[in-house]
C-alpha positions as CSV (number, residue, x, y, z in Angstrom):
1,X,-5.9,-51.0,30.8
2,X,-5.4,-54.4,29.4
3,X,-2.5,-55.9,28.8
4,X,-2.8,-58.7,25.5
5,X,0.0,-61.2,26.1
6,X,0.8,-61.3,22.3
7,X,1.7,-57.6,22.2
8,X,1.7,-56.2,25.8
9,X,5.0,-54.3,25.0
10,X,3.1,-51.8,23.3
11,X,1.3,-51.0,26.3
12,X,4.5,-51.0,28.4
13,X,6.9,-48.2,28.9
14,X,10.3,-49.4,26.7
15,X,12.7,-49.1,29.6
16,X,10.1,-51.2,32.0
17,X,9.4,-53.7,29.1
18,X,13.8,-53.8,28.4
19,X,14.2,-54.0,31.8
20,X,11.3,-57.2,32.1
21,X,13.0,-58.3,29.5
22,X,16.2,-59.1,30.7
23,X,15.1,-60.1,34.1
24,X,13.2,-63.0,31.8
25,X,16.1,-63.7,29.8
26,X,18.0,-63.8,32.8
27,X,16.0,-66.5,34.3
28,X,15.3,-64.6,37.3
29,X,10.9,-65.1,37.2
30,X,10.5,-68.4,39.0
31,X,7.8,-70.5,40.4
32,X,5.6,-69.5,37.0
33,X,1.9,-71.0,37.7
34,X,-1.3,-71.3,36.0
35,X,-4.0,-70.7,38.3
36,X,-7.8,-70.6,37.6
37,X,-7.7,-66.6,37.6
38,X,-5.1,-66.4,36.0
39,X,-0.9,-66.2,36.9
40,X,1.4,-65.8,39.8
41,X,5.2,-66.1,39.6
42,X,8.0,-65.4,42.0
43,X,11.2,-62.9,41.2
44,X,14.6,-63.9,42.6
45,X,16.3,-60.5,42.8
46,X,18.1,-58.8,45.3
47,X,14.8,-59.3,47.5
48,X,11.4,-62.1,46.6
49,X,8.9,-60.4,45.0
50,X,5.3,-62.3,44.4
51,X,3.7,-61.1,40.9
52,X,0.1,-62.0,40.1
53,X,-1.9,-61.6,36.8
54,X,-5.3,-61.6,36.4
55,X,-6.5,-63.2,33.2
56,X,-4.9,-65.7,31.1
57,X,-4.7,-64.3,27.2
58,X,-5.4,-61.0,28.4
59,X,-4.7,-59.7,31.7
60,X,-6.8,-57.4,33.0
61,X,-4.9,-56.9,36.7
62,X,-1.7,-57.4,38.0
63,X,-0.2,-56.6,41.2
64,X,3.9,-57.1,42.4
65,X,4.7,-56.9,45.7
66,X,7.8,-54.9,45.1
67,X,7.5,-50.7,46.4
68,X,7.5,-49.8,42.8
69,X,5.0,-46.8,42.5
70,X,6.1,-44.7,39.0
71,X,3.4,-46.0,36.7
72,X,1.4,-48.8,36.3
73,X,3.5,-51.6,35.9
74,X,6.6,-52.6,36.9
75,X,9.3,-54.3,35.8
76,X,8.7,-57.7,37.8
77,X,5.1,-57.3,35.8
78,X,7.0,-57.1,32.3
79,X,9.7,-60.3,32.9
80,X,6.1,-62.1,34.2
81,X,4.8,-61.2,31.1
82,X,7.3,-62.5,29.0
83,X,7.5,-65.9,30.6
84,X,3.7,-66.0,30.3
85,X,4.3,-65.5,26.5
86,X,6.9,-68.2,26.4
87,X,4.9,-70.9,28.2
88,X,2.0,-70.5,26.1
89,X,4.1,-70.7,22.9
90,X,5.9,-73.6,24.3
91,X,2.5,-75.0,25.3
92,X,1.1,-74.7,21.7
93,X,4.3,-76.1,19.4
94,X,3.9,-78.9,21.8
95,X,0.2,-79.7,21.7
96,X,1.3,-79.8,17.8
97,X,4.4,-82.1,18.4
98,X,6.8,-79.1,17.0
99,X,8.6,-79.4,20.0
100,X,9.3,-83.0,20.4
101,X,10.4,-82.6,16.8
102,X,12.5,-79.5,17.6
103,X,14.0,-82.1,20.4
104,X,14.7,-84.8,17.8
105,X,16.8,-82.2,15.4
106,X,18.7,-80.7,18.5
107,X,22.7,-81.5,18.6
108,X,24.0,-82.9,21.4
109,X,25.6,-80.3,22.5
110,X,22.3,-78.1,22.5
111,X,20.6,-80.3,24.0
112,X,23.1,-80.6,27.2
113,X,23.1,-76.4,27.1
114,X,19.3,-76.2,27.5
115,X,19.1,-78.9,30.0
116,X,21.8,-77.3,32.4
117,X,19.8,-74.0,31.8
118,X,16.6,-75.9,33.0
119,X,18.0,-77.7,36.0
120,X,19.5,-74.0,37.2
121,X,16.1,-72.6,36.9
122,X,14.1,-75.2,37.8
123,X,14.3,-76.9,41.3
124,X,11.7,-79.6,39.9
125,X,13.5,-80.0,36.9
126,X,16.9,-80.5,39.0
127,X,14.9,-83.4,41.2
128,X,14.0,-85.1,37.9
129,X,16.9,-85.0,36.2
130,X,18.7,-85.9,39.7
131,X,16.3,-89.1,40.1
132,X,17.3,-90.1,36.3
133,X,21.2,-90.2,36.9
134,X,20.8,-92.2,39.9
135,X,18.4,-94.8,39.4
């Protein structure tokens, strides 16, 4: 099976893809990397999982380290998925200067919202912002 990042849910299970979902949403997939083959990202739950996707628009393997075993993938897989999704569409509106735009339009208040959201999820993001406020 592959799995298209623009539509994987239909290939998904809807209670696996729900659950990937909220994980996601949740911030809970961390770590998110490009690599050459493809993806790897780490789940903070209850216990570390490592998920790794092979192929970057369409993945054509994936593996979790978690004991899941009921079908073929798992909800780790799913909230890996939708991050993927995200960066690339993140990636794109800012190759086309959307985002900075989007930036520019943003209230204050929005603007402090998304940046505590980033500096929770993000330890790198936290260093930056950390190095900014003290300089």
């Amino acid at each position: 099976m592959i799995l298209h990042i623009d539509r994987f849910e239909e290939d998904i299970h809807a209670l696996i893809t729900e659950r990937g979902r909220e994980y996601f949403e949740g911030g809970l997939v961390t770590n998110l990397q490009q690599t050459a083959d493809g993806w790897m990202a780490r789940m903070k739950v209850s216990e570390n999982y490592e998920v790794l996707l092979k192929g970057h628009d369409e993945i054509s393997h994936w593996e979790c380290t978690c004991p899941f075993d009921h079908g073929p993938v798992c909800k780790h897989v799913a909230a890996t998925l939708f991050a993927v999704r995200e960066f690339i569409s993140a990636d794109q509106a800012g190759a086309a200067g959307r985002l900075d735009q989007r930036i520019d339009e943003a209230s204050p208040e929005e603007l402090r919202r998304i940046l505590k959201i980033l500096i929770r999820v993000h330890a790198g993001a936290r260093a930056e912002v950390w190095k900014e406020f003290t300089r």
